[in-house]
DOLO-684363 format. One record per residue: x, y, z of N, C-alpha, C in turn; residue number from 1. Coordinates in steps of 0.2 Angstrom, whole numbers. Example, Ala and Ser with C-alpha at 12.3 -4.5 7.8 and 13.67 -1.06 7.14 Angstrom:
SITE	n_X	n_Y	n_Z	ca_X	ca_Y	ca_Z	c_X	c_Y	c_Z	tinu
SITE	66	-28	39	62	-22	39	66	-16	39	1 $
SITE	64	-11	35	68	-5	36	64	0	39	2 $
# end
This chain:
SITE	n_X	n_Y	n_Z	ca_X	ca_Y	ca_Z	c_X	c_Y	c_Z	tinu
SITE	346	627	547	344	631	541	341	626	536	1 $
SITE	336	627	533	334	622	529	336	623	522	2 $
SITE	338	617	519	342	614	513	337	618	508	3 $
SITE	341	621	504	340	622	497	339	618	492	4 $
SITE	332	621	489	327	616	483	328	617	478	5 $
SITE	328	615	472	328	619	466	322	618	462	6 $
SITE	321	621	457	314	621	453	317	618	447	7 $
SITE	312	614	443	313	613	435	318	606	436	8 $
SITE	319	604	439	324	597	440	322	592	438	9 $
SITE	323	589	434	318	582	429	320	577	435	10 $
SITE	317	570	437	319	564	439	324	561	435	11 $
SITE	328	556	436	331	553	432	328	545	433	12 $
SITE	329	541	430	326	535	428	331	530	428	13 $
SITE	336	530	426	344	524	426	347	524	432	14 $
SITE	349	518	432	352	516	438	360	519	439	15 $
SITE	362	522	446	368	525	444	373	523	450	16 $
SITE	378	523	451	382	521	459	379	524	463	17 $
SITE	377	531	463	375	535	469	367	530	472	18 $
SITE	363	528	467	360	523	471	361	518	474	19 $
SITE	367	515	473	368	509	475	374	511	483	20 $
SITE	375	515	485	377	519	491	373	523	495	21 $
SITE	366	526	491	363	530	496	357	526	498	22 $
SITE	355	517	495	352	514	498	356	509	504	23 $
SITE	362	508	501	365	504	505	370	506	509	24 $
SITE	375	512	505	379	514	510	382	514	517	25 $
SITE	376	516	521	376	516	529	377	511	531	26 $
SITE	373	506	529	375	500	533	382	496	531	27 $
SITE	383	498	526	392	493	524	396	499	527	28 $
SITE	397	502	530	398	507	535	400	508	540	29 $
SITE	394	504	544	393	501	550	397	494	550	30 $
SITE	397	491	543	400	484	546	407	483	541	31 $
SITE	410	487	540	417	487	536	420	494	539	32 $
SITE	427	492	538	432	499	541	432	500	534	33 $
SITE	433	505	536	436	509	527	439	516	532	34 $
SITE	446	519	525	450	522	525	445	531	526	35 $
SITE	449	535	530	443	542	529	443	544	521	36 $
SITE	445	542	516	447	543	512	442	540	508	37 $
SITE	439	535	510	434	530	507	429	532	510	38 $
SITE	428	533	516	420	536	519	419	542	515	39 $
SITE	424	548	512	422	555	509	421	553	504	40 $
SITE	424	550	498	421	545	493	414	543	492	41 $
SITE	415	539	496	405	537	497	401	541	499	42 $
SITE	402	545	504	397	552	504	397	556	500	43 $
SITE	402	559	496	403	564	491	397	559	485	44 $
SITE	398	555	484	395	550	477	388	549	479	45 $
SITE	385	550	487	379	549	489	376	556	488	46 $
SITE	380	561	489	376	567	489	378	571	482	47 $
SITE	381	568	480	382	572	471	375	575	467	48 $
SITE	373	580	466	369	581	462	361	579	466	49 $
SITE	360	582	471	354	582	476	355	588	479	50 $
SITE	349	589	483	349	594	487	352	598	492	51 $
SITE	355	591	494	361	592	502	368	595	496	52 $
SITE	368	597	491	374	602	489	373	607	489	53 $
SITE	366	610	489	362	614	486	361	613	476	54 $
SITE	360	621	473	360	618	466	363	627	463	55 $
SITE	363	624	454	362	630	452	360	633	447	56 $
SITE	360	640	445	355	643	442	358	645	432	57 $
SITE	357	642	428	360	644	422	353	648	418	58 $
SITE	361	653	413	352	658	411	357	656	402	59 $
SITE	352	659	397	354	658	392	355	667	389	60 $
SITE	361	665	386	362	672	384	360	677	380	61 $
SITE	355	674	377	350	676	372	343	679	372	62 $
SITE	340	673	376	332	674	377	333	675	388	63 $
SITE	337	673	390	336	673	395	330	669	402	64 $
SITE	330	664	396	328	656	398	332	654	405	65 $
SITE	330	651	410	332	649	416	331	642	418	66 $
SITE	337	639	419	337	631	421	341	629	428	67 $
SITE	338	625	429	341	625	438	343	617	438	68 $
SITE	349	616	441	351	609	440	357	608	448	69 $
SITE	355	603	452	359	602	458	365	603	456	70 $
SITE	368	604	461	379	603	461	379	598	462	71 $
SITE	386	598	459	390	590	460	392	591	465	72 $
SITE	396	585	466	403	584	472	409	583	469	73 $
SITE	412	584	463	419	587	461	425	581	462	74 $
SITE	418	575	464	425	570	466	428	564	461	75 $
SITE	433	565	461	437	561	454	437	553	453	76 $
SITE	431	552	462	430	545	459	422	545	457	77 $
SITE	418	548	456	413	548	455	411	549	448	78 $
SITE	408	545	446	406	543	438	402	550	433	79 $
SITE	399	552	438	394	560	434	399	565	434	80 $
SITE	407	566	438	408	573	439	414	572	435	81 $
SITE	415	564	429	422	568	425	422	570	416	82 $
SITE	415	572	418	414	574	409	419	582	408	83 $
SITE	416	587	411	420	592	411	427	592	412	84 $
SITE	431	588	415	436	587	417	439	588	411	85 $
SITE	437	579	411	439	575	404	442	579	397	86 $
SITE	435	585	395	435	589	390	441	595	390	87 $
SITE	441	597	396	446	603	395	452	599	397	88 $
SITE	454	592	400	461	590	399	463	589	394	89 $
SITE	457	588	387	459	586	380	461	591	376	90 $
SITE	457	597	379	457	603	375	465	605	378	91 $
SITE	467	605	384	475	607	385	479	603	380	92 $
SITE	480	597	380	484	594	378	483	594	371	93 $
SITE	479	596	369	476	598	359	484	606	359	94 $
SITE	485	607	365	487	612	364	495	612	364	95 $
SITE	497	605	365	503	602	367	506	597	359	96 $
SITE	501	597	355	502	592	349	510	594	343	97 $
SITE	511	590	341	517	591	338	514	587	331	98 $
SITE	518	588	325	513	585	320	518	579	317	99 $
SITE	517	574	324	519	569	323	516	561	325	100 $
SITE	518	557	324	514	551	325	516	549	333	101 $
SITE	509	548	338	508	546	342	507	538	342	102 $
SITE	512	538	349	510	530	351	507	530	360	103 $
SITE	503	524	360	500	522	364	503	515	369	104 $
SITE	506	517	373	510	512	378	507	511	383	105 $
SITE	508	504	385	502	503	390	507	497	396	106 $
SITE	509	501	401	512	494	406	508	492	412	107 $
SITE	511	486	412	505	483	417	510	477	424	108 $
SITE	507	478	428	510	474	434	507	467	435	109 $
SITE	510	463	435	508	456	436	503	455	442	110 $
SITE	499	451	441	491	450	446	494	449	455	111 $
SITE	502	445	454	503	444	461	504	448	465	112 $
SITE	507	455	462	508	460	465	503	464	468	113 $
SITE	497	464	467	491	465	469	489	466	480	114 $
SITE	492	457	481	491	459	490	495	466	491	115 $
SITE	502	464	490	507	470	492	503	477	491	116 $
SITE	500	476	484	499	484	483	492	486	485	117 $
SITE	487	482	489	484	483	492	486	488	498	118 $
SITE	491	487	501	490	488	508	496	494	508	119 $
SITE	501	493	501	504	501	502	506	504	494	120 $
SITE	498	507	493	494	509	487	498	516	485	121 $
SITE	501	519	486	505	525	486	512	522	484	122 $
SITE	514	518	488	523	515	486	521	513	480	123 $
SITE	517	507	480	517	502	472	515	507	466	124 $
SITE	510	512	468	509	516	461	513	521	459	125 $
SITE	517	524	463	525	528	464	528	525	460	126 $
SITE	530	520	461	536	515	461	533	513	453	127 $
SITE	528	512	452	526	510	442	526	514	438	128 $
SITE	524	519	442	524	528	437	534	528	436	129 $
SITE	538	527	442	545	528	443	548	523	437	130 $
SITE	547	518	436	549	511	434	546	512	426	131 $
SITE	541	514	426	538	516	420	542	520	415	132 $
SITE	541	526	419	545	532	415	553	530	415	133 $
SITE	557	527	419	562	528	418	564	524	411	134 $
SITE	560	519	412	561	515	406	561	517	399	135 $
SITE	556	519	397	554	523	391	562	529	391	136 $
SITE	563	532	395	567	539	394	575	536	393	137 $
SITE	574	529	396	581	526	396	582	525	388	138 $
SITE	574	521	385	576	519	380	576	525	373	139 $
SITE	572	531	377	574	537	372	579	538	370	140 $
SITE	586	539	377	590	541	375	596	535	373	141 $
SITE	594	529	372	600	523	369	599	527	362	142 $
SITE	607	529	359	607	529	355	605	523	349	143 $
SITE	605	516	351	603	512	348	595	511	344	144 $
SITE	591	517	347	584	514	347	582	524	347	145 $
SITE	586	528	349	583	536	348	588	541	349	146 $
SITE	593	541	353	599	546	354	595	551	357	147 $
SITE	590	553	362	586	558	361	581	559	367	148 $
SITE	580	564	371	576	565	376	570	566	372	149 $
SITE	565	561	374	557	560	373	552	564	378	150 $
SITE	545	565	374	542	567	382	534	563	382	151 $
SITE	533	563	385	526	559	387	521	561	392	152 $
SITE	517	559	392	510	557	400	508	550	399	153 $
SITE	505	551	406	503	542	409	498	543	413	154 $
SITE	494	540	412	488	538	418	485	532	419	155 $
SITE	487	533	426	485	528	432	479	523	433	156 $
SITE	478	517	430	472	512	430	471	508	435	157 $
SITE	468	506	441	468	503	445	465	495	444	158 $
SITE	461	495	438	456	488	442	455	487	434	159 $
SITE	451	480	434	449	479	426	441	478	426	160 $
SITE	438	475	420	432	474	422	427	473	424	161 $
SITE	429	467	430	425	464	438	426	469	443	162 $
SITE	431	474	439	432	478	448	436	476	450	163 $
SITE	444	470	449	445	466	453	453	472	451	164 $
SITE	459	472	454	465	475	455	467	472	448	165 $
SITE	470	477	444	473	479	438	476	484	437	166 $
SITE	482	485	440	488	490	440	490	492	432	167 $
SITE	488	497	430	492	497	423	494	507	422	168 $
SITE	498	508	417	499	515	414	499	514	407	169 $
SITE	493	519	406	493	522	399	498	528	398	170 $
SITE	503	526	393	506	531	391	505	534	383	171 $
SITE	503	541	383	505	543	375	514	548	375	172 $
SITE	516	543	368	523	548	367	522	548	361	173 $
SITE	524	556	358	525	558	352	530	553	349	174 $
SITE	530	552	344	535	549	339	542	553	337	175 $
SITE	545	554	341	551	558	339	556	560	345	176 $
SITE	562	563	347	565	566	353	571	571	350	177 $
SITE	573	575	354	577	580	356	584	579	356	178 $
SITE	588	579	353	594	576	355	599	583	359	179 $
SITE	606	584	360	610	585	365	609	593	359	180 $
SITE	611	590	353	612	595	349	605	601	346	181 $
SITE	601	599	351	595	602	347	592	600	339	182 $
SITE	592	593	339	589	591	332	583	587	335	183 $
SITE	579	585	330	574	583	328	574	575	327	184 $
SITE	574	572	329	575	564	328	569	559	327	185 $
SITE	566	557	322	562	550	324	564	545	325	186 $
SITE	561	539	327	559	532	328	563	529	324	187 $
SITE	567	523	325	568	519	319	565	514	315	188 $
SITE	559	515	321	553	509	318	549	513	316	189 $
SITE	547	518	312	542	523	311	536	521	309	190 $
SITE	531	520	309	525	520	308	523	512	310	191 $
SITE	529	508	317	525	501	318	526	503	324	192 $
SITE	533	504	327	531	503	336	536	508	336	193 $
SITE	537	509	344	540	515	346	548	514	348	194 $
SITE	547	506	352	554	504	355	551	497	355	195 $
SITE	556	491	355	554	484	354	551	482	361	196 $
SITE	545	479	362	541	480	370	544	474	373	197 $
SITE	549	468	370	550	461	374	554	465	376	198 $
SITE	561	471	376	566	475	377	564	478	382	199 $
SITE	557	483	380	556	490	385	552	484	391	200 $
SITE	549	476	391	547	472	397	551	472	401	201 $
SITE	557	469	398	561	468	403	565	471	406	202 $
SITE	568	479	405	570	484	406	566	486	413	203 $
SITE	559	487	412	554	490	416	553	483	422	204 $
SITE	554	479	421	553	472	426	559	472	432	205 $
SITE	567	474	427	570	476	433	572	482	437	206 $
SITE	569	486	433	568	493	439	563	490	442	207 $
SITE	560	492	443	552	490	447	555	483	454	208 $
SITE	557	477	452	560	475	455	567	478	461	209 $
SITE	570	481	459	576	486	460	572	490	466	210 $
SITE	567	492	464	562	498	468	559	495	475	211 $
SITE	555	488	472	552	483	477	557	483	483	212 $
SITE	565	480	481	570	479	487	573	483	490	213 $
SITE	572	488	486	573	496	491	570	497	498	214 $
SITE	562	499	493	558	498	499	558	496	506	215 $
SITE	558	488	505	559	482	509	565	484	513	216 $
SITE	570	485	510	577	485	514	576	491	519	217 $
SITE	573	495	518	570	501	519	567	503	525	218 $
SITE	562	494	526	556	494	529	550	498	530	219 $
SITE	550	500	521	544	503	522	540	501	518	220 $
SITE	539	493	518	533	492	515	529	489	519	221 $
SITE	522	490	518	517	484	525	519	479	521	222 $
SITE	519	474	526	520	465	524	512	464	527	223 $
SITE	505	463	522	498	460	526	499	451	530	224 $
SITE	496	452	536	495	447	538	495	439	532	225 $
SITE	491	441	529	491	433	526	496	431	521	226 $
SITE	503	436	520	510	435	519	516	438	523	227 $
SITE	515	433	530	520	436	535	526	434	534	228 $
SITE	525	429	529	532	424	526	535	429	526	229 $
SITE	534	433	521	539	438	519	544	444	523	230 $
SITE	542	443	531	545	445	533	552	445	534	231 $
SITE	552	436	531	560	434	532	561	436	525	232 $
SITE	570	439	525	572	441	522	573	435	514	233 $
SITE	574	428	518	575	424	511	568	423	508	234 $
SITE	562	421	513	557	421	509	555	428	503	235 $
SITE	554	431	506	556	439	502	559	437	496	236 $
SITE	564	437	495	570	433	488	567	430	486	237 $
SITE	561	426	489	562	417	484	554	421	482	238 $
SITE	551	425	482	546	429	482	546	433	475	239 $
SITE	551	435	476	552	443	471	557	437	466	240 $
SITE	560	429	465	563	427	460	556	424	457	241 $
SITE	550	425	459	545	422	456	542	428	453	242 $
SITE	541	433	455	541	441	452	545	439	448	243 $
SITE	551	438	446	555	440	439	554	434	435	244 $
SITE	549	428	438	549	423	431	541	425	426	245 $
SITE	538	429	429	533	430	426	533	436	421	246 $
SITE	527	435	416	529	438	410	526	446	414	247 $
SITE	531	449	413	529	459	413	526	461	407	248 $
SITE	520	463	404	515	464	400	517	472	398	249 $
SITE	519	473	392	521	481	391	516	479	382	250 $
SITE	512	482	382	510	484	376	509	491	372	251 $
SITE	511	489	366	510	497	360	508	495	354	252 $
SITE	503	500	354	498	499	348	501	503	341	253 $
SITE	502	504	336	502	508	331	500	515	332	254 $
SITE	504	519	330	502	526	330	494	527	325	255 $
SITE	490	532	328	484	534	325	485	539	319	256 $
SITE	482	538	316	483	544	309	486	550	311	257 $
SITE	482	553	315	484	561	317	483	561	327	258 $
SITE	488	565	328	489	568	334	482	569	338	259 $
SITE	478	573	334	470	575	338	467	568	340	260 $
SITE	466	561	334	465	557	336	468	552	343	261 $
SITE	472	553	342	476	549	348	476	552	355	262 $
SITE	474	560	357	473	563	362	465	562	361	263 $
SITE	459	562	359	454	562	360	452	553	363	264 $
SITE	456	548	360	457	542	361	459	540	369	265 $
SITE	465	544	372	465	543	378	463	547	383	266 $
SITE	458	551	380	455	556	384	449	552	387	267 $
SITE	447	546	384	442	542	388	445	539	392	268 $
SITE	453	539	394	455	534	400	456	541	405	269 $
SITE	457	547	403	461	551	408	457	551	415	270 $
SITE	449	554	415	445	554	419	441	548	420	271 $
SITE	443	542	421	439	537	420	440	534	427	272 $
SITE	432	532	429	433	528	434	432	522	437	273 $
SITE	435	517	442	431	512	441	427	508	437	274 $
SITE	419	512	440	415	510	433	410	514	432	275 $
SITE	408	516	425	403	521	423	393	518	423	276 $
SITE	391	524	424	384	522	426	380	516	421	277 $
SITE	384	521	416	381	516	410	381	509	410	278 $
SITE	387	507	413	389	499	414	383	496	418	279 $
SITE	380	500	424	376	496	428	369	495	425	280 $
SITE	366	488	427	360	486	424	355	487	429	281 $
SITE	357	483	433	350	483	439	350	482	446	282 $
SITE	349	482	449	350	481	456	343	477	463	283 $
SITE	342	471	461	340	468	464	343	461	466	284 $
SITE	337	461	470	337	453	475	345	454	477	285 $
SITE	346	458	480	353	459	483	358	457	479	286 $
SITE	359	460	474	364	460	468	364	468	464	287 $
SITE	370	467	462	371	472	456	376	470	450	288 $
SITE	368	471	446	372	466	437	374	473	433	289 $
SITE	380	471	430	382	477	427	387	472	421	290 $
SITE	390	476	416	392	474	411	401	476	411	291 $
SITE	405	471	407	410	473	406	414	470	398	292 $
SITE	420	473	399	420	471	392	427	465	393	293 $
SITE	427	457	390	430	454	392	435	453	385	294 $
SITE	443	455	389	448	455	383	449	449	382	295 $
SITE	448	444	385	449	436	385	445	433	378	296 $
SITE	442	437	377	437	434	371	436	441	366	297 $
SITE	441	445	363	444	449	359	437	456	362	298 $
SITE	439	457	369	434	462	368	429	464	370	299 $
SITE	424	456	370	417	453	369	414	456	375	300 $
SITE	408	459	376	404	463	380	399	458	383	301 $
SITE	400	455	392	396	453	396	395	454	400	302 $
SITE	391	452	402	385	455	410	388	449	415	303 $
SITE	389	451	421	389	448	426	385	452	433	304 $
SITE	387	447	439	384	452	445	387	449	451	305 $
SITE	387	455	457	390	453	461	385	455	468	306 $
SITE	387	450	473	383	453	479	384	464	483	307 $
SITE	378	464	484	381	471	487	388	472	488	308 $
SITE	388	471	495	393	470	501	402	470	494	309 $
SITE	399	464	490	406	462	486	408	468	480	310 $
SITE	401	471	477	401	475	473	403	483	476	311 $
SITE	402	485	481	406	491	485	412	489	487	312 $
SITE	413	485	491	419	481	492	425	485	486	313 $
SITE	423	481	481	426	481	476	431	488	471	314 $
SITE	423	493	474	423	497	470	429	502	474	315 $
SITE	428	501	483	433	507	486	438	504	486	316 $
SITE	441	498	483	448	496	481	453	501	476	317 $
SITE	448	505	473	453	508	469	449	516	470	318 $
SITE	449	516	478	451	523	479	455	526	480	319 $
SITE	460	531	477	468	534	476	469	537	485	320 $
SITE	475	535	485	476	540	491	476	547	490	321 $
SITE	475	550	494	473	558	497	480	561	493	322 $
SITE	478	567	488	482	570	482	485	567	479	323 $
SITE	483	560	478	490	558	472	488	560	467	324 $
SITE	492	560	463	493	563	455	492	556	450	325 $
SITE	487	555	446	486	550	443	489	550	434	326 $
SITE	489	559	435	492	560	428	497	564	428	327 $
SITE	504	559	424	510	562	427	515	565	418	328 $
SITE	518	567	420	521	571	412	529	570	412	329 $
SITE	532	568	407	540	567	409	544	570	402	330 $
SITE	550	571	404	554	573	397	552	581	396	331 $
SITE	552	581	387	550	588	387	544	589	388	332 $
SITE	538	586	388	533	588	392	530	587	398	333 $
SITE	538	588	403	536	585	410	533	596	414	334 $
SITE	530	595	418	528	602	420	532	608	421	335 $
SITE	531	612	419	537	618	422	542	620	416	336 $
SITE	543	614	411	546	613	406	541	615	398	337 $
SITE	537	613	400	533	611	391	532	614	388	338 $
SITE	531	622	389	529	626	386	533	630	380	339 $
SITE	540	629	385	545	632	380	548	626	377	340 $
SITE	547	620	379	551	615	375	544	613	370	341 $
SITE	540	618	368	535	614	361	536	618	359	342 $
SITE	539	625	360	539	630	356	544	629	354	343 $
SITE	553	628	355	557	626	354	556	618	347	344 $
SITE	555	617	347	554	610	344	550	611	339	345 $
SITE	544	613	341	539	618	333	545	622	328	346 $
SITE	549	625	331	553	627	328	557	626	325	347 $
SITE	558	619	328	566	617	324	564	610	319	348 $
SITE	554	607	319	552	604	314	549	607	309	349 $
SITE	550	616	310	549	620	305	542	621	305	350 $
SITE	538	622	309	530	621	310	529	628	311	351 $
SITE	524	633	307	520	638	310	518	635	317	352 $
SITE	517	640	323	511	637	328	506	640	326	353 $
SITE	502	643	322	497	644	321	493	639	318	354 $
SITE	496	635	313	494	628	311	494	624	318	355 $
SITE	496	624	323	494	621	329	489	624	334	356 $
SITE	487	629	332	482	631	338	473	629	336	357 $
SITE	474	627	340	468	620	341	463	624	349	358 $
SITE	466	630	351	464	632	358	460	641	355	359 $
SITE	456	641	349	456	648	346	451	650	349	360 $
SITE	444	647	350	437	646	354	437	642	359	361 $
SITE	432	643	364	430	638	369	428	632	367	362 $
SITE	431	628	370	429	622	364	420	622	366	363 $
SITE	419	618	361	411	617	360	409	613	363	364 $
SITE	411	608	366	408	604	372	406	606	377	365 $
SITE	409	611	379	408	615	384	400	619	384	366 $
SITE	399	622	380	395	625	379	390	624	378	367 $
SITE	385	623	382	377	622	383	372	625	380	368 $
SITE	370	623	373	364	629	369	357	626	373	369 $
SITE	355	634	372	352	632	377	343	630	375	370 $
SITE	339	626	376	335	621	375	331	624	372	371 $
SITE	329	632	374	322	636	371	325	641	365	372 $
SITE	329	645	365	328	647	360	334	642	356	373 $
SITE	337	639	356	345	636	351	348	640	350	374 $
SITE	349	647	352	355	650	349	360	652	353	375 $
SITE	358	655	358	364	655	366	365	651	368	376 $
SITE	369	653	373	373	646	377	371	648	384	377 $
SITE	371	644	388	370	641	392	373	644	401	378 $
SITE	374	650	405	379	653	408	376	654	414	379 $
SITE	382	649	419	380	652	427	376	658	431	380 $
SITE	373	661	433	374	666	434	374	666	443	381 $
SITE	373	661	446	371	660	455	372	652	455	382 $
SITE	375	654	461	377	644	465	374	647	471	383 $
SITE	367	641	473	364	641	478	365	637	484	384 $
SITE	367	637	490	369	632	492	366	630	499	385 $
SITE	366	624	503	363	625	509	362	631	514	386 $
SITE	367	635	513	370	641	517	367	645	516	387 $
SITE	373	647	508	371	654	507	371	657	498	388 $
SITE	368	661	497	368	661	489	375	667	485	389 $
SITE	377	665	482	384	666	479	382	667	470	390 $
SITE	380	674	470	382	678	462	388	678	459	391 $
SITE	387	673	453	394	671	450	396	678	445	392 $
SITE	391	677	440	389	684	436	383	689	437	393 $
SITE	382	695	434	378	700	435	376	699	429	394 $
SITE	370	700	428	365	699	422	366	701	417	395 $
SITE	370	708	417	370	713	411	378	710	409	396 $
SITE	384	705	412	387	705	409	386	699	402	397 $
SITE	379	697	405	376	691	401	377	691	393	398 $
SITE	376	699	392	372	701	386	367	699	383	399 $
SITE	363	698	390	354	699	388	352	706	389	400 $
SITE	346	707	385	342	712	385	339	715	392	401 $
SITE	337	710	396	335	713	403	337	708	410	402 $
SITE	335	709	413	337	706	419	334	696	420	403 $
SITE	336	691	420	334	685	418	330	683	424	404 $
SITE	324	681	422	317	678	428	313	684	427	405 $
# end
């Protein structure tokens, strides 16, 4: 059956990963193993927004103007498909806000741990989400520092920016907790840090280590070839007493003025991936120059480049295993629980929820005015696909005047 064409489909002109795969892809294919997980990846990324998805038909609610734009491929490493994501995950968690000061916790895994976590990518980022969260909820609840169940989210960073492995979690936690009694408790540092981070390092360094010798004892960690050392038990030890001299990186920033800012602030990490199209510059003489931003020098924004081969390499290093969950919730905003523990809590900091509702309209970024007359918006009405054609809506539900085309 022959693939479905669309009409009115502009060229695009910038360079994007999908080009740097559907030029090259097949042959690093042919001459690298990769996981099934990495082949769906690079195809999903090569066919994203082309004709091999087919495409679809939006009509505007007004005038009945008609725009035709390929489908995606929906894949969560692919740099075009996490705008929409990104938006309605901001707009839920706008719906989660407390009217208190948020902080931004950032922990991060030392570079040595990297081979290991190579090869058993599901244990290692298990085990940091585990070691992560415990730590924080541990120190929630020290009466020393909060007497008090905290709640949070975190998400999962793979790489830094050469593309090279950089294990870290972002976490946002409200400024305050729950105690046994149902009270309301804040920080005792309020308005500088959440919990002292040389304390929450070292806490998090020895769980995590704790977790490492589980496993092992366990035998379920791969040992790679080029550290078979390790398969002896004292090499091991003398291994992980190296692990515990190095510094464990837990950073916290200052809480942001208001709640809305600080969810919109990590709403750039939540769907992020690898690297965004914008970053890439150009791609010749068998290279890909792209930009990144280098924290060694506060930040400062430079270009480098890598060979093909090194620059994909690179890129399916920090492709997730099959379902993981990169974005996880704990305390009282852990799943299954939030909903009545914000309500709970609004209540007892004496907050209308109406001054919280932040979800009263579709949010606006959603909604695509549409280019000919400015005044409606923008609405599916058919997904066209190489198969078969799929009526999302009925015209007349549009609220246009007649039938659109």
């Amino acid at each position: 059956m022959p693939k479905a064409s669309p009409q009115k489909i502009s060229p695009r002109t910038r360079l994007e990963l999908a080009d740097v795969f559907q030029a090259y892809g097949g042959a690093y294919r042919e001459t690298h193993r990769l996981t099934p997980k990495q082949h769906s990846v690079m195809r999903d990324i090569e066919l994203c927004r082309t004709g091999e998805l087919g495409y679809h038909v939006d009509t505007c609610t007004i005038c009945g103007f008609e725009e035709h734009a390929y489908n995606s491929c929906r894949d969560r490493h692919c740099p075009k498909c996490q705008g929409i994501a990104r938006r309605r995950w901001v707009q839920s968690r706008m719906d989660d806000l407390l009217p208190v000061p948020y902080y931004h916790v950032v922990f991060t895994l030392p570079h040595k741990l990297h081979s290991i976590g190579k090869y058993n990518k599901k244990k290692i980022y298990d085990l940091l989400f585990d070691a992560a969260a415990a730590t924080l909820l541990q120190f929630g609840h020290d009466p020393k520092h909060l007497g008090a169940e905290i709640g949070f989210f975190g998400i999962l960073h793979t790489w830094g920016g050469k593309l090279w492995e950089h294990f870290h979690l972002h976490f946002i936690v409200p400024g305050g907790g729950l105690t046994i009694d149902e009270q309301w408790v804040e920080p005792k540092y309020k308005g500088k840090f959440l919990f002292p981070v040389c304390a929450v390092s070292q806490v998090f360094r020895g769980k995590f280590i704790e977790g490492l010798k589980k496993l092992y004892a366990a035998g379920n960690l791969v040992i790679p070839a080029e550290m078979k050392h390790l398969n002896k038990p004292q090499q091991y030890e003398k291994w992980l007493n190296v692990l515990v001299a190095r510094n464990w990186v837990v950073y916290a920033k200052r809480p942001l003025p208001t709640p809305e800012q600080v969810v919109r602030y990590v709403g750039r990490y939540t769907h992020k991936v690898a690297i965004s199209n914008n970053r890439l510059l150009s791609l010749e003489d068998g290279k890909v120059r792209f930009s990144f931003k280098n924290y060694r020098k506060k930040g400062c924004w430079e270009k480098t480049a890598l060979t093909i081969d090194e620059f994909i390499r690179r890129f399916l290093l920090h492709v997730l295993p099959k379902g993981f969950h990169r974005i996880r919730h704990y305390g009282f905003l852990a799943n299954g629980r939030r909903k009545a523990m914000m309500e709970k809590i609004r209540t007892i900091i004496e907050e209308s929820p109406s001054t919280n509702n932040h979800n009263s309209d579709k949010p606006e970024e959603e909604r695509i005015k549409c280019p000919n007359c400015k005044k409606g918006v923008m609405m599916p009405i058919r997904v066209v696909t190489p198969y078969k054609t799929i009526i999302l809506r009925p015209w007349w539900l549009l609220g246009v005047d007649a039938c659109p085309g």
